[in-house]
Structures are given as structure tokens and as C-alpha cells.
C-alpha positions in Angstrom: 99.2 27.5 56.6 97.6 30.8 55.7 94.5 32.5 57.2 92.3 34.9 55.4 91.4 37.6 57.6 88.3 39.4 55.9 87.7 43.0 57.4 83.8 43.3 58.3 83.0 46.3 57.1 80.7 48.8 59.7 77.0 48.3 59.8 75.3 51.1 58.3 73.5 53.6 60.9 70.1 53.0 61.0 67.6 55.5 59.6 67.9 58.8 61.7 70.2 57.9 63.7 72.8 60.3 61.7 70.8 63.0 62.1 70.5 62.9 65.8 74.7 62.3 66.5 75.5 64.8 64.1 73.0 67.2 66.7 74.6 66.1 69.4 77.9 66.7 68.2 77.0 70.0 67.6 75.3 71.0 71.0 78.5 69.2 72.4 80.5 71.6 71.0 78.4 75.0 71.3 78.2 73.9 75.1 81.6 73.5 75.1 83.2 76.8 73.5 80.5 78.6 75.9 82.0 77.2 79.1 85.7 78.4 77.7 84.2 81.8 77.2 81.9 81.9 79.6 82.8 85.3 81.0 82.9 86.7 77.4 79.1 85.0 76.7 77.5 84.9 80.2 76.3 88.1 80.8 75.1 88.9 76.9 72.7 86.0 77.7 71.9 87.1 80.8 71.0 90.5 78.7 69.3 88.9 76.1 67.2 86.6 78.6 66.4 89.9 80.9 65.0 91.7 78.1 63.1 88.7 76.9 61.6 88.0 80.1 60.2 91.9 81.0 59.3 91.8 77.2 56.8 89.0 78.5 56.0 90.0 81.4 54.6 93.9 80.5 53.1 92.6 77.3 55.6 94.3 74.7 55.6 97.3 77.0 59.4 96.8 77.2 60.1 96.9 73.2 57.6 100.1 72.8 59.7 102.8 70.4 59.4 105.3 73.3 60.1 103.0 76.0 63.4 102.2 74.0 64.2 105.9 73.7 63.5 106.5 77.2 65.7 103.6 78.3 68.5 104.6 76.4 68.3 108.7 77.9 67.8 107.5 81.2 70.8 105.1 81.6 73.2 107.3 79.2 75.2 108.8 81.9 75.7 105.6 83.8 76.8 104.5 81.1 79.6 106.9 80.7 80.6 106.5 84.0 80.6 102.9 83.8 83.2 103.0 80.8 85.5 105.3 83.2 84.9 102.6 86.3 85.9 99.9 84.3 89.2 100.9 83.3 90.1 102.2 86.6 89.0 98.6 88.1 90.6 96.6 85.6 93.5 99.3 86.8 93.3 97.8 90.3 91.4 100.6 92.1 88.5 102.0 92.9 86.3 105.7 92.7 83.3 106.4 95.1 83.5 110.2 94.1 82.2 109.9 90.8 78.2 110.5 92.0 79.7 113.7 93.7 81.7 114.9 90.8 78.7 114.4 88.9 76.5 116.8 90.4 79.3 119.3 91.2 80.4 119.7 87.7 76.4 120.2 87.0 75.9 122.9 89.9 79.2 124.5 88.2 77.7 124.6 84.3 74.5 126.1 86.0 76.3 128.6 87.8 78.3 129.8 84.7 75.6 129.3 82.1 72.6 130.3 84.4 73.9 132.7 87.0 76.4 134.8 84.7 75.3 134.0 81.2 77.9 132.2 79.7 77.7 130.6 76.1 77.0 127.2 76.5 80.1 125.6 74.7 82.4 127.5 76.5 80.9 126.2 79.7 81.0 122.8 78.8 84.5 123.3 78.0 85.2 124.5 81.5 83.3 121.8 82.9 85.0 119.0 81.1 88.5 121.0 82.3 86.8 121.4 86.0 86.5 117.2 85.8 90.4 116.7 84.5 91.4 119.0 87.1 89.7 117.0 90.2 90.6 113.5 88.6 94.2 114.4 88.2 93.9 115.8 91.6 92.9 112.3 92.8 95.0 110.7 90.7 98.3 112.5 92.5 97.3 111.5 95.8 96.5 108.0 94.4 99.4 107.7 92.3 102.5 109.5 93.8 101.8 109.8 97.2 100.6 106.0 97.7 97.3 106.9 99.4 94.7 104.4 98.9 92.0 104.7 95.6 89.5 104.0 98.7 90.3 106.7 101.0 91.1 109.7 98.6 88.0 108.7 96.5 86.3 108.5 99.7 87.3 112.0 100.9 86.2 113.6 97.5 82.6 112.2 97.6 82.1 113.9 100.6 84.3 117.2 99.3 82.5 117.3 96.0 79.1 116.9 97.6 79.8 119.8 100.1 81.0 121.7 97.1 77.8 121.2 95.1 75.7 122.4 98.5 77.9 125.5 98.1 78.0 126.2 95.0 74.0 126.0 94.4 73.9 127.0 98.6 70.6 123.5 98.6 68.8 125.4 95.6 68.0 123.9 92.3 69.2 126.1 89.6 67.7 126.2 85.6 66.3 126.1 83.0 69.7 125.6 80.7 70.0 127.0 77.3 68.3 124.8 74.7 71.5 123.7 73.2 73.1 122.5 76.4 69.4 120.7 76.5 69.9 118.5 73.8 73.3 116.9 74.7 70.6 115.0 77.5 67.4 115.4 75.7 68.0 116.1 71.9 67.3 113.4 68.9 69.2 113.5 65.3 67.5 115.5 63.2 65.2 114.0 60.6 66.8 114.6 56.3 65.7 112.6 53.2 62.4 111.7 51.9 59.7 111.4 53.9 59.3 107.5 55.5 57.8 105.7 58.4 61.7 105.5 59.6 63.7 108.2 60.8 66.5 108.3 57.8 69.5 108.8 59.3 68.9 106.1 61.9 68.6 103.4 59.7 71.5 104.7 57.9 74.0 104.9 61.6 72.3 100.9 61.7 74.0 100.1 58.6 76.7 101.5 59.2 77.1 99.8 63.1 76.4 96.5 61.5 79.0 96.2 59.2 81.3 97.7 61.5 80.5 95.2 63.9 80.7 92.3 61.2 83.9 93.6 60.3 85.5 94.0 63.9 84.6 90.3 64.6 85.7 88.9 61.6 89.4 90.5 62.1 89.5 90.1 66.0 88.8 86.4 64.9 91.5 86.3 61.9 94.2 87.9 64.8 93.6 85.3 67.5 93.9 82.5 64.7 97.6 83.9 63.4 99.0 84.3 67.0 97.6 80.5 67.8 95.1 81.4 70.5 92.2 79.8 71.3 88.6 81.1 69.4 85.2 80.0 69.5 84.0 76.9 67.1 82.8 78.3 63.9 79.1 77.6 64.6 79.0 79.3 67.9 81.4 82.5 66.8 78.4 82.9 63.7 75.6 82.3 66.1 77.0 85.5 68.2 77.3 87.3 65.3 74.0 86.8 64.2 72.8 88.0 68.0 74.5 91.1 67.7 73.3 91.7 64.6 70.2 90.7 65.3 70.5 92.7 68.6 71.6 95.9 66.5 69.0 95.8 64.1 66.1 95.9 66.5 67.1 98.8 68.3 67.9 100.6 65.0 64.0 100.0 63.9 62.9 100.5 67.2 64.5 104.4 67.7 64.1 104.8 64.1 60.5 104.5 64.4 60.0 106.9 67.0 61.9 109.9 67.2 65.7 108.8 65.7 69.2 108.2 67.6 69.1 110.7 70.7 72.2 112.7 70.5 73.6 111.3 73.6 73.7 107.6 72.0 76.2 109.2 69.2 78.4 110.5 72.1 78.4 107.0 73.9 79.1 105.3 70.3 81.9 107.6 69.9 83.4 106.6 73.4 82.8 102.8 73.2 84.6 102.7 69.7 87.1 105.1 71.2 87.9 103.9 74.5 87.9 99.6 73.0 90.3 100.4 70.7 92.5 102.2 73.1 91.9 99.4 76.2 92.3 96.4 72.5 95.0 98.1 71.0 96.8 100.8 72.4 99.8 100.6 74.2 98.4 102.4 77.3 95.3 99.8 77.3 98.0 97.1 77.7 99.6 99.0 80.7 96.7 99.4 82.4 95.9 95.6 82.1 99.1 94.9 82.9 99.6 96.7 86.5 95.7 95.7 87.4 97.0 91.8 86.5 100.2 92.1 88.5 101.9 95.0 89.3 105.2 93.4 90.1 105.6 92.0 86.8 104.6 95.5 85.5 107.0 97.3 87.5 110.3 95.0 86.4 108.6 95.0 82.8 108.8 98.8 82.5 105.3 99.7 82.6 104.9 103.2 84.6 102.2 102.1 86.8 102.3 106.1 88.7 102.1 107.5 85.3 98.9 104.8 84.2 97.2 105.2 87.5 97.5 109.2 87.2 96.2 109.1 83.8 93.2 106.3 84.4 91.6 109.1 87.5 92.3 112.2 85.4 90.1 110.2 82.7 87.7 109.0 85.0 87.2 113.0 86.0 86.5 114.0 82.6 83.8 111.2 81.8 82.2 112.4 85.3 82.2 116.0 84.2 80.5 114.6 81.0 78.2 112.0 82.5 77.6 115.2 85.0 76.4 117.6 81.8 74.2 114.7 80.5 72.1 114.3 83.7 71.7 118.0 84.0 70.9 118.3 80.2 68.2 116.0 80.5 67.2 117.2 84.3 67.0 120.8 82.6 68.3 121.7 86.1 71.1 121.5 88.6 70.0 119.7 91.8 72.3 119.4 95.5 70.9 115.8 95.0 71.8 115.0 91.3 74.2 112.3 91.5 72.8 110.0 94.5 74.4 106.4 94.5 75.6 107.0 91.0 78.5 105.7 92.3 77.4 102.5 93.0 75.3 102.0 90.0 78.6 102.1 87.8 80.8 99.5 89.9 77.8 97.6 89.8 77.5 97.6 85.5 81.6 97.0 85.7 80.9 94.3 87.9 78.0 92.5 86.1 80.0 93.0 82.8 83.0 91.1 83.9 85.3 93.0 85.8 87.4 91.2 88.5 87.8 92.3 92.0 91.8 91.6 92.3 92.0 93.6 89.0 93.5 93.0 85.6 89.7 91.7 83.9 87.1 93.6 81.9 86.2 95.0 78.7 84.5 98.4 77.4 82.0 96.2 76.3 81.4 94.7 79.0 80.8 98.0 81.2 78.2 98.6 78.7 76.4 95.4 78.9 76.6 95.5 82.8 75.0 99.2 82.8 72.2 97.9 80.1 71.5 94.8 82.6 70.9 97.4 85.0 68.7 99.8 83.0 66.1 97.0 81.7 65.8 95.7 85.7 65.1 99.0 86.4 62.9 100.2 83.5 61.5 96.6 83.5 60.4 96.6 87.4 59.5 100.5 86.8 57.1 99.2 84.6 55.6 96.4 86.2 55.1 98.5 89.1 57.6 96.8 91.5 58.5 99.5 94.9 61.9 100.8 94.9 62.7 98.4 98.1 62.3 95.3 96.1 64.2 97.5 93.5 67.3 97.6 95.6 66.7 93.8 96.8 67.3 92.8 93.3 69.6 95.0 92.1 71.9 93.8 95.3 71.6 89.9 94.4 72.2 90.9 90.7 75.3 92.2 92.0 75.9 89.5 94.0 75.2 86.9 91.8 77.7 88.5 88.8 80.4 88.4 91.3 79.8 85.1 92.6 79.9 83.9 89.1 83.4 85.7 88.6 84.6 83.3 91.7 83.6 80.4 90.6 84.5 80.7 86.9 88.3 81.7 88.1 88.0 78.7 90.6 87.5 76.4 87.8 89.3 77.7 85.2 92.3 77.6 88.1 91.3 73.6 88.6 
């Protein structure tokens, strides 16, 4: 005897109820691939929501053309140190004399442009050497004679600092000649027709977009080829469209004022420089490699004396630069140029993903870390908040990024 099995076909959905899963499903899977890169996303949202906030709060003050130029000048040098601080961090170490360094090597291009006269570019040439010099110093002690980062860099805070006392014996030395001036103070100068744009801004905008666009579209196509895991398609497009939405704001906004300052070109040149080296170069991979485990490094070949040399030496040459910025835009060597600078760029490499045991970060996210920093601090600046409540917030910022780091390698670890 034969049954007949008839399949019942599904009842249709009822009216929008499609609608609403197929949302779901797609908040299910945005939440997801941001809690797989949550260290890459977190603190660009924190960024984003930062700015948005103090936008509110001083009624567009925030997102004023000048206030955006201003922001940009006035965190520039942390900045530079911060890209220096990350690489030695993700190297394993640390370097509390880069605040010193910074105002020695400005007391020393006062001296020889000031005091005896010399051409600018010739003294920034001796300045940036005078940085390599007291890095590579470091780096020996660090390196090859197995003395802690902590200690040596310790010692030179306190020798630089004496040395900037010395060499500008607790005067303030300027002006500086103009040209020196506008490596901290000077703006792209304005070519084409007339507009209510500054030219070539727009034009560096277009340029960094597609660049951008570019970059994530290939960084994307490599981690598909060697099998890795990448963000859903929805979520990777909606970060693109926040950088370029990011981008394209801050290109109207210093376009409409005075341009590009001449010391966001410089920091351009070293985020694209110093990501591709950290992304692609062989010495980037090295320096990953002995902050992620130095054993392993050691019985893999990697020269770790040789990295850590190199990573201080480096780190002395940004300081000697970030050192000519603040002076540039100081117009003046101060004994007290450089307080707690220090401190300010751990904290950006700290905020922008850098791990305490080493072997974490990105060039990026030094720069996002120091930008965190410079809208709490233009932010609160503007809204009037005192300096103690300044620090008080700056401290749990700190705090709360590292915290984050601990829990996120707790979890990914369970």
C-alpha cells in the first residue's frame, strides 16, 4: 500500500515582515564584523563621536575653518612624535626623553640660526643630525649593552633637559628667520583662478581620496588571496564612505580658510611613508616581530639589536623634527618647550591601539590616538573647562583605551 506524501509548501511572509529580517540580518552582521575588528574600528568611532559631541556642545565652534587650522598646527608635533612612539612600543620599549629632545634640539637651531647667523636649511640639517646622533646614542645603550628602554630614556630626559638650560642658560631665544617660521606656522600658497576655495587644497583632497579608495580596495583584495579574514562587504563600504566622508570635510574646511598648513604636507608625507614601511617593508615586519615575541624572532633570524638600534635612532630624528615644528610655530626657543610631551605621545599610541606587552599598533592608529587628544583638548579649551579637569580627563581617556586593550585580548583569548 502506497502513501502520498505531498510537501506543504512555506507560508508566505506576511507583509513587512521581509523588510524587517532582512534589517536585522544586516545589523547582525555589521555588529558582528565590528566586534572582530574592534581594535581596528573602536577608537575611529570614539573619534568620530568626540568630534560630534564638542561640535554640539560649542555650537559649531569646533568645525570653524580657523578652529580646524588651529587644531591641526597645534597638535602637529605630537603627532610626529606619536608616529616615532608607536613603532618603538609596538618594538617592545619605551622613550620618556622625547619632550627633552624636543626642546634641546629647538634651543640648538636657535643657537645656530639666532646666536651665529646660520642659514636656516643648514641648521635644520644639523638639527635633524643632532636627533639621529642622541637616538642612536640611546639606541646603543638599549640595544647592545642590554640596559633597559626605561632607565636610559629616563637618564636622557633629565640629560637633554639640563642641556637645553645650558645651552639657552633659562633664556628664551628668537625671533627665527621667516622661512624656518613656516615649517610651524606657514600655509600652501594660494595658484589658479580666483575661488571661495583655496586651489591647491581641494586639489591634495582629491588626490588623498582616491589614494585612500585605492589603498583599501587593494589591502582588501590581499587579505582575500592569502585567505584571511575581512570585514562584510556592507560594513568595509560603510568605513570607506567615513573616511571619505572624514577627508572631504577637512579638505573644505582648510580650504576655506587659509589652505593646507605646510606642516600637514610634512605629516602626510610621514604617515604614507612610515605605513608603508611598518605594512610592507621587511624592517616593519621585524620590528612586529621582536615586539610580538622576541624568542621566536631571535631563532627566526630577525636581528632584534640591529631593529631596536634603528627604531631609537628613528625616534631621535622625528623628535629633532617634532622639536623644529614647536619652535617654528613658538617663533622662539623656550627652557620649557617640551613639558610632558612625552606623555602626550604614549598616550595617542595608547588610545590608537598599541599594546603594552608589545607587538600591536599601526601608523594610523598613532594618528588617530593624537587627534583623540587634540579635539579633548581644543574641545574643553573651548568650552572653557580648567586645565585640572583637563588632566582628569585626559588620565581616564587613557585609562579607559587601555582597559579596552585588556579586555578585547581577554576575549579574543576566550
Amino acid at each position: 500500500m502506497s502513501t502520498d506524501v505531498t510537501a506543504k509548501s512555506p507560508a508566505p511572509a506576511p507583509p513587512g515582515r521581509s523588510g524587517s529580517a532582512a534589517d536585522r540580518n544586516l545589523l547582525r552582521m555589521v555588529l558582528d564584523g565590528l566586534r572582530r575588528n574592534m581594535r581596528q574600528y573602536g577608537m575611529l568611532i570614539a573619534l568620530g563621536l568626540i568630534v560630534v559631541l564638542f561640535a554640539v556642545w560649542t555650537d559649531g565652534d569646533l568645525l570653524l575653518p580657523r578652529n580646524a587650522s588651529n587644531l591641526v598646527l597645534q597638535n602637529s608635533y605630537i603627532l610626529i612624535l606619536a608616529i616615532g612612539m608607536m613603532m618603538v612600543i609596538i618594538a617592545g620599549h619605551i622613550d620618556l626623553s622625547v619632550g627633552s629632545l624636543t626642546a634641546f634640539v629647538g634651543a640648538f637651531a636657535a643657537v645656530l640660526t639666532v646666536n651665529h647667523g646660520m642659514a636656516w636649511p643648514l641648521a635644520l640639517v644639523l638639527c635633524l643630525a643632532m636627533g639621529a646622533v642622541a637616538g642612536a646614542a640611546q639606541g646603543v645603550l638599549i640595544a647592545y649593552f642590554g640596559i633597559p628602554s626605561f632607565i636610559v630614556t629616563l637618564a636622557g630626559m633629565l640629560l637633554f633637559r639640563g642641556l637645553t638650560e645650558i645651552l639657552l642658560q633659562g633664556q628664551t631665544i628668537g625671533p627665527f628667520p621667516g622661512g624656518l617660521q613656516k615649517l610651524g606656522n606657514g600655509f600652501l600658497p594660494e595658484v589658479g583662478p580666483h575661488t571661495n576655495y583655496h586651489n591647491i587644497t581641494l586639489l591634495l583632497g582629491v588626490v588623498l581620496i582616491a589614494a585612500v579608495v585605492r589603498q583599501e580596495f587593494r589591502d582588501r583584495r590581499r587579505q582575500q588571496e592569502f585567505a584571511l579574514d575581512v570585514p562584510p562587504t556592507r560594513l568595509f563600504l560603510l568605513k570607506l564612505t567615513a573616511l571619505i566622508a572624514a577627508i572631504l570635510v577637512l579638505t573644505l574646511l582648510l580650504a576655506s580658510y587659509k589652505g593646507a598648513p605646510i606642516v600637514l604636507i610634512v605629516l602626510g608625507v610621514l604617515v604614507v611613508g612610515y605605513g608603508y614601511v611598518m605594512r610592507n617593508a621587511v624592517f616593519g615586519r621585524h620590528i612586529y616581530a621582536i615586539g610580538g615575541n622576541l624568542p621566536a624572532a631571535k631563532l627566526s633570524g630577525v636581528k632584534d639589536k640591529k631593529v631596536s638600534f634603528y627604531v631609537f635612532l628613528n625616534m631621535g630624528v622625528l623628535a629633532a623634527l617634532a622639536g623644529l615644528v614647536v619652535a617654528a610655530r613658538l617663533n622662539a626657543a623656550s627652557p620649557k618647550a617640551g613639558d610632558g610631551f612625552e606623555l602626550e605621545a604614549i598616550a595617542s599610541s595608547f588610545i590608537g591601539g598599541a599594546s603594552m606587552s608589545g607587538g600591536v599598533g599601526t601608523i594610523l592608529g598613532a594618528i588617530i590616538g593624537g587627534l583623540v587628544l587634540g579635539v579633548l583638548n581644543n574641545g574643553m579649551n573651548l568650552l572653557s573647562v580648567g586645565t585640572d579637569w583637563q588632566q582628569v580627563i585626559k588620565g581616564l581617556a587613557l585609562l579607559a583605551a587601555v582597559g579596552f586593550d585588556v579586555w578585547n585580548k581577554r576575549k579574543s583569548g576566550s
